[in-house]
N, C-alpha and C positions, 0 to 999 in steps of 0.2 A: 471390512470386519477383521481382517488377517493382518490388519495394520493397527489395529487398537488393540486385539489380544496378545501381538505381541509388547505393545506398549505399557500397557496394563500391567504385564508379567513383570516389567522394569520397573516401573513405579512404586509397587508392591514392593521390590525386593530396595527402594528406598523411602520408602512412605515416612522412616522418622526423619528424611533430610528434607524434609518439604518448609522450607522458611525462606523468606524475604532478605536476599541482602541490604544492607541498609548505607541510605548515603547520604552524607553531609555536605557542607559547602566550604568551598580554598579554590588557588590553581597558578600554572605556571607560565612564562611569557613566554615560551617560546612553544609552546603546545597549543594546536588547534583540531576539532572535527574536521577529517575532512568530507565526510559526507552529506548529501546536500535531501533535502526533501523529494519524495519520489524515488530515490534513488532503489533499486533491488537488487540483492544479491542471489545468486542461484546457487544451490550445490545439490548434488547427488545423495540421497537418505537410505543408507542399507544397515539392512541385520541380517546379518553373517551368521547361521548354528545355531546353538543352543536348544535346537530341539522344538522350536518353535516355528508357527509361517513366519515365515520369512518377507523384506520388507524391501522393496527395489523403487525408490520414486525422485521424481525431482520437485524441490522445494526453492520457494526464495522468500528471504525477509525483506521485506520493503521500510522505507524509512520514512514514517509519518510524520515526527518533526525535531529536526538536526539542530535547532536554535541556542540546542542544549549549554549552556559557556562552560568553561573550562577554571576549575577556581588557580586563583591568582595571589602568590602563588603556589602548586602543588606541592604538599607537602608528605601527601599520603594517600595512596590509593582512594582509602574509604572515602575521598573527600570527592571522589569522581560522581558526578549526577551519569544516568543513562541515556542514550537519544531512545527516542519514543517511536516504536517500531512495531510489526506488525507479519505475522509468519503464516502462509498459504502453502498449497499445493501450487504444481504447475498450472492446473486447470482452471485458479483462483478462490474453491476452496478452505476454510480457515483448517488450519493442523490443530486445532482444536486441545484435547490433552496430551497429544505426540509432542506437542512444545516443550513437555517438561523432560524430554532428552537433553535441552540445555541447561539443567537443574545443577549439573556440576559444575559450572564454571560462572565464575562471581562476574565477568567481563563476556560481554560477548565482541566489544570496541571496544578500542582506547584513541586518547587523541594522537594527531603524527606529530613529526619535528622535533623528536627528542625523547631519542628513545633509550640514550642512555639512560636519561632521567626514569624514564620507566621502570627498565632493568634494576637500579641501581634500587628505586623504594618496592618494587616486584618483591627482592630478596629478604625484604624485612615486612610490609605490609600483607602481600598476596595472599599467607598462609592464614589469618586469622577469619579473611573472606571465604574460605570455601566452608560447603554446609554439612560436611561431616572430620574426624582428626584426620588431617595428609600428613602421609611420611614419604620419605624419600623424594622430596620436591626439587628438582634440577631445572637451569633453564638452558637454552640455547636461541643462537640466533646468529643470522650470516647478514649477507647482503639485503635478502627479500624479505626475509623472517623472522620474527621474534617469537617465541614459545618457551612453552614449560611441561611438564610432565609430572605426577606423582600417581602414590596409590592410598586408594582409602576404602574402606570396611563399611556397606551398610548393615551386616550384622556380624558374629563374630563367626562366621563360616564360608559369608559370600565377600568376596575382594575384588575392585573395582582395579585396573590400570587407567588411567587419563592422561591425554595429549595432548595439546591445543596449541596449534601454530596461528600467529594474527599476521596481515599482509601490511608490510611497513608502507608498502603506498596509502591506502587505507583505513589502516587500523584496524579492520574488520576480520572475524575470526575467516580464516582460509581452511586450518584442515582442524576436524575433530574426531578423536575415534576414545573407543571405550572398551574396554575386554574383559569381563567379568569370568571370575571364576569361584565355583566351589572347592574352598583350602584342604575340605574335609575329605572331597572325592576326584578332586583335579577336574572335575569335570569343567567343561565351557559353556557356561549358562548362555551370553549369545557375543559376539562383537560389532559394535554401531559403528558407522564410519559417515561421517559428514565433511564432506568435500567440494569447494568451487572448483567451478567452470574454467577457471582460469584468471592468470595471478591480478588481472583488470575486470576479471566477474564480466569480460564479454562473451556474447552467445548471440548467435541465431535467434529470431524470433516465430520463423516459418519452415516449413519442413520443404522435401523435395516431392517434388507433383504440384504443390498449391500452385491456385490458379488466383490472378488479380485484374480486375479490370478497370480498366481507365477512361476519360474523354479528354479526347482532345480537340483543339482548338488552333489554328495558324492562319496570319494575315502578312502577307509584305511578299506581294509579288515581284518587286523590283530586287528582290535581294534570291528571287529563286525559290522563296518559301508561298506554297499556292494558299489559297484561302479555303479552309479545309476543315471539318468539324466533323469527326468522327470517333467511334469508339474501336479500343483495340484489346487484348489482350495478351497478359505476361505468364505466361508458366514455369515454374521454377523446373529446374531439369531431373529427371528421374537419376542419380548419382550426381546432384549439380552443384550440391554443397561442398565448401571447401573450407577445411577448417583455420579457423583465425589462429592466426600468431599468440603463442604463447604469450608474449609481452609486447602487445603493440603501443608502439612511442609515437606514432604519429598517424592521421590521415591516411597515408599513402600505404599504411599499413595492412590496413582493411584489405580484404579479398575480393574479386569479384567471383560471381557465382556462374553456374549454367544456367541459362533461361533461353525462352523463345519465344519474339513474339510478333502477333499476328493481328492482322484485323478480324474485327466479325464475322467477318465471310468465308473467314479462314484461310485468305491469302497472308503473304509473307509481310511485314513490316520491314521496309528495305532502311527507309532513313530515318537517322539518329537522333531521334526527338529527343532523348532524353542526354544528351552528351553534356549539355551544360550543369547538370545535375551537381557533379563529382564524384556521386556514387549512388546508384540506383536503390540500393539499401544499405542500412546503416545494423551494426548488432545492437540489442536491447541488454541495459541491468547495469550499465554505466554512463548516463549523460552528462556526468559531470565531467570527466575523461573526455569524452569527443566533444565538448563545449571549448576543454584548456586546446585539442586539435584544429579548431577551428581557428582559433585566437592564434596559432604558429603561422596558420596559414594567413593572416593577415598583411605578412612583409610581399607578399607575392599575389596578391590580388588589394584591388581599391576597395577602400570600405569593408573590408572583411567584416561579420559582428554577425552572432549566434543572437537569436530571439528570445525575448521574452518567454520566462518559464508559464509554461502550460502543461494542465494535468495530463494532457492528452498525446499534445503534438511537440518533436522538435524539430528544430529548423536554421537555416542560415540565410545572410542576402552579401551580395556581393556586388560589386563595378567593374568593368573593364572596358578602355576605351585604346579602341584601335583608326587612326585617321582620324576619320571625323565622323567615326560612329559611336555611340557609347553604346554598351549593353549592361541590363539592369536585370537581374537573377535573383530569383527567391525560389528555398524549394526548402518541403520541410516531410517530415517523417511522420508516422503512425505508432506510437511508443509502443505499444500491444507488439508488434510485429516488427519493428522497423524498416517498411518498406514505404519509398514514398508516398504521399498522400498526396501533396499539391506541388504543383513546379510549374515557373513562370520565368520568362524572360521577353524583354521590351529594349528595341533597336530605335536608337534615339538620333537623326542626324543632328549631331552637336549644330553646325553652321547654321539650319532653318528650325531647329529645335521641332521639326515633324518626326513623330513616331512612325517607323516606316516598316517596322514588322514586329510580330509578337508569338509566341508558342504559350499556350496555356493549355497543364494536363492536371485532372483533379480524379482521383481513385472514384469508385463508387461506392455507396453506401456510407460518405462520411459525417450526414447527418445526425446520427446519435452521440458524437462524440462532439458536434459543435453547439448541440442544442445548450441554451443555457438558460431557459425557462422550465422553473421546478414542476412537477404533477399540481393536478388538482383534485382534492378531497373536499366532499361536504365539512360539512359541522354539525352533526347529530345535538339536540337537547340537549341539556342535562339531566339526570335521569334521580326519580327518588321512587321507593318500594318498598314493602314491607318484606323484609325477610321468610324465604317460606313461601312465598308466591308465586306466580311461573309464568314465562311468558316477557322475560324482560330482558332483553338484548341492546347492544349497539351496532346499528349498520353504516359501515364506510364504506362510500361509492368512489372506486380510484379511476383515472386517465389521466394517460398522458400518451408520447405520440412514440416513447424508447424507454418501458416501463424494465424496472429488475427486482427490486428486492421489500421489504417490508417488515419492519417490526411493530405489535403490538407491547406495551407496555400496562402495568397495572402497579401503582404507586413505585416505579421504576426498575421494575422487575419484570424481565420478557416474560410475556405469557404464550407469544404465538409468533409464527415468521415464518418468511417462505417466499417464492416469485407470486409475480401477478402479471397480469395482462388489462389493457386499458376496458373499463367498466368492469373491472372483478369488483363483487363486493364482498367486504372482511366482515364478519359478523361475532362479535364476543359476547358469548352467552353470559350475563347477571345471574343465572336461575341460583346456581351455588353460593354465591355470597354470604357471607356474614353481616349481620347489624356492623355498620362501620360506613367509613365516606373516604372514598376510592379515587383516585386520580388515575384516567383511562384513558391514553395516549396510543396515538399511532403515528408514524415515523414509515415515511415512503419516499423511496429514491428512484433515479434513471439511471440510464446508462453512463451520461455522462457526470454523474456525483449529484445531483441540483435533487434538493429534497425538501419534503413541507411535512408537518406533524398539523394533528389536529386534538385534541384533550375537548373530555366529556368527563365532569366531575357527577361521579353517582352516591347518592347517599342512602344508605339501607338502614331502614327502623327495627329495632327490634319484633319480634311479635305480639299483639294482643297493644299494640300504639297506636297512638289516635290523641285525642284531645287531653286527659288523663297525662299518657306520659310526657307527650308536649310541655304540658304544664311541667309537670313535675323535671325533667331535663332541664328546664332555661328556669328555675324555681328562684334563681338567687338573681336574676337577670327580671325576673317579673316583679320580684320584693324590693330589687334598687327603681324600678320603673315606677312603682306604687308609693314609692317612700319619698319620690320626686314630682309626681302629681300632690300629695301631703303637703309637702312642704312650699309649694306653690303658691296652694289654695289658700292657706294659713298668713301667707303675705300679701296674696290678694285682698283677705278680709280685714287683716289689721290694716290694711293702706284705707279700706272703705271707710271703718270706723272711725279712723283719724282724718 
């Protein structure tokens, strides 16, 4: 509640900038998105004063689909289309109206690779896109950064300052901040500050304490590994976290963390099952960055090559052959979190081509995230009534086995939404209806995205209907029907008499 009134308070004080930047098509050859589907960026969401609660949260905008092209070639800002995006709370939550914090700035990306080129139509285009007059518009930019700065008025008492740096790796806004004041009274209405994690938007995906459980599995007694199937547990360490590198360039970048971990029973886990891994977790909110990491690492392992994008999992598989053994590595991550999920290696004697040991360890609970069979819903009737009557609903019976979320619709407009649980049933009451014929859809997901809608088309009569208005409704539909028996009959009987 203390994060929409202070939103609220902001909105208001620009309610006349509330319009649509608008974009055409062009573009230029040496400019590309570099961001990829799935991809998320995180930053820190504060409001600073102004007399209002105040607003401390972490947000990220995820990227629904990057496919966006680049016109060719750019000749003018305006001509830039947007990638198709989507902005949550950490918890996964939608920011709902707090989105329109980013109402002042026409760009939230831009494409990399030329960023002169930017700069250069920035100073002549940029100003006509923002949604109220900028004055004093400056830009700057070094190494890492490209940004701009001005000030503009949503009314002629309250004054806005704006900043917005974008990440030249990127292109994605990195820092944004706002600082409104009243001219009249100096006062500081509030200051907003939107800020990533860091200049590659990596982070942690898991806190210190969490606890992860695994099974495992080993076979290849001849190599010293017993044959063994047991479950263990990883606990991240209480201070275990270590923060990642400002600018990690490669793999080897990455930090390892504190952890410890144990079997069941609560003795020590002495040997290093997980060594072939190369990192027991990975940070989340750039895998497009530790996909180009992988691919470095290729000159130094056989077969290097990142997997196949999935909404869920990432992953890598690798070779290495020593003597006359080969070993064959696959281990892959939990996007949510990035802590391993599965990890696999198989000892191959090259000379008899016998597999002669193997480590397989797989997280628990990864069924919701692999399932990829949608819910099942009925199919209710179609429904007709007379308007004024009572007693007339639709009931939808949902299951499935990793149920989440659900919309009702009523000619495409949510009527109702919320979680379920398998055999919840949805019920949308008819009784208030109008005379009219309704398209009444419901739209049910899992955990892992797999969804199934199911439409029950209702038509309400007016009152005091029945045969009368019937008639009278389809009047011009019963007079072409009668006019076509007519003229039938009439051919029938001349054909007799002739």
């Amino acid at each position: 509640m203390k994060r929409k009134y202070a939103t609220l308070i902001f909105v208001a004080m620009m309610a006349s900038m509330l319009v649509i930047p608008q974009a055409s098509a062009a573009t230029s050859q040496d400019l590309f998105y570099r961001p990829e589907d799935t991809d998320r960026f995180y930053f820190t969401f504060e409001l600073i004063g102004g007399g209002t609660p105040g607003i401390d949260e972490i947000i990220y905008m995820e990227i629904d689909d990057a496919s966006t092209p680049v016109p060719d070639p750019l000749s003018n800002l305006t001509e830039l289309s947007y990638l198709t995006k989507s902005f949550y709370y950490e918890n996964g939550s939608s920011m709902g109206i707090e989105v329109l914090i980013f109402l002042l700035l026409p760009h939230l990306e831009y494409p990399v690779g030329n960023w002169s080129l930017i700069n250069t139509l920035a100073a002549t285009d940029l100003e006509p896109l923002f949604l109220y007059e900028a004055r004093d518009l400056t830009f700057e930019q070094d190494e890492d950064y490209w940004g701009y700065s001005y000030v503009t008025n949503s009314s002629s008492e309250d004054e806005f300052t704006v900043m917005a740096d974008f990440s030249k790796f990127d292109g994605v806004i990195y820092n944004y901040n706002i600082e409104a004041v009243n001219t009249t009274s100096d006062e500081v209405l509030g200051v907003y500050n939107v800020n990533r994690f860091s200049y590659h938007n990596m982070r942690w995906g898991f806190d210190e304490g969490d606890i992860f459980n695994f099974h495992l599995i080993t076979t290849g007694n001849d190599l010293g590994l017993e044959n063994l199937e047991e479950d263990m547990v990883l606990e991240v360490a209480e201070e275990g976290m270590v923060v990642i590198p400002y600018d990690c360039s490669n793999f080897g970048d990455i930090p390892y963390f504190g952890a410890s971990m144990e079997w069941m029973n609560g003795s020590a886990v002495v040997d290093p099952y997980f060594i072939w891994t190369l990192k027991i977790a990975v940070p989340i909110g750039n895998w497009t960055l530790l996909g180009s990491f992988i691919e470095d690492l290729s000159v130094s392992y056989d077969e290097m090559a990142v997997d196949p994008a999935d909404i869920y999992f990432w992953g890598y598989s690798w070779k290495m052959t020593t003597s006359d053994l080969l070993y064959e590595v696959h281990t892959d991550y939990l996007k949510i979190d990035g802590m391993v999920a599965r990890h696999t290696m198989t000892i191959t004697n090259t000379t008899s081509s016998e597999v002669i040991g193997t480590i397989s360890i797989e997280r628990f609970d990864l069924e919701p995230y692999t399932d990829r069979i949608a819910p099942a819903v009925n199919s209710p009737d179609d429904v007709n009534f007379v308007a004024g009557t009572t007693d007339h609903n639709i009931t939808w019976t949902l299951s499935d086995e990793n149920p989440t979320t659900y919309q009702v619709l009523v000619n495409g407009t949510v009527e109702a939404s919320g979680s379920w649980t398998s055999g919840t049933e949805i019920v949308l009451d008819l009784d208030d209806f109008e005379a009219g014929v309704y398209n009444c859809t419901i739209v049910v997901y899992d955990i892992a995205g797999n969804q199934v809608m199911d439409s029950v088309i209702v038509t309400v009569t007016a009152p005091g209907g029945g045969i009368i208005d019937l008639l009278m409704d389809n009047i011009l539909f019963i007079a072409i029907g009668v006019g076509a028996v007519v003229i039938i009959g009439a051919v029938v009987i001349m054909r007799r008499r002739s």
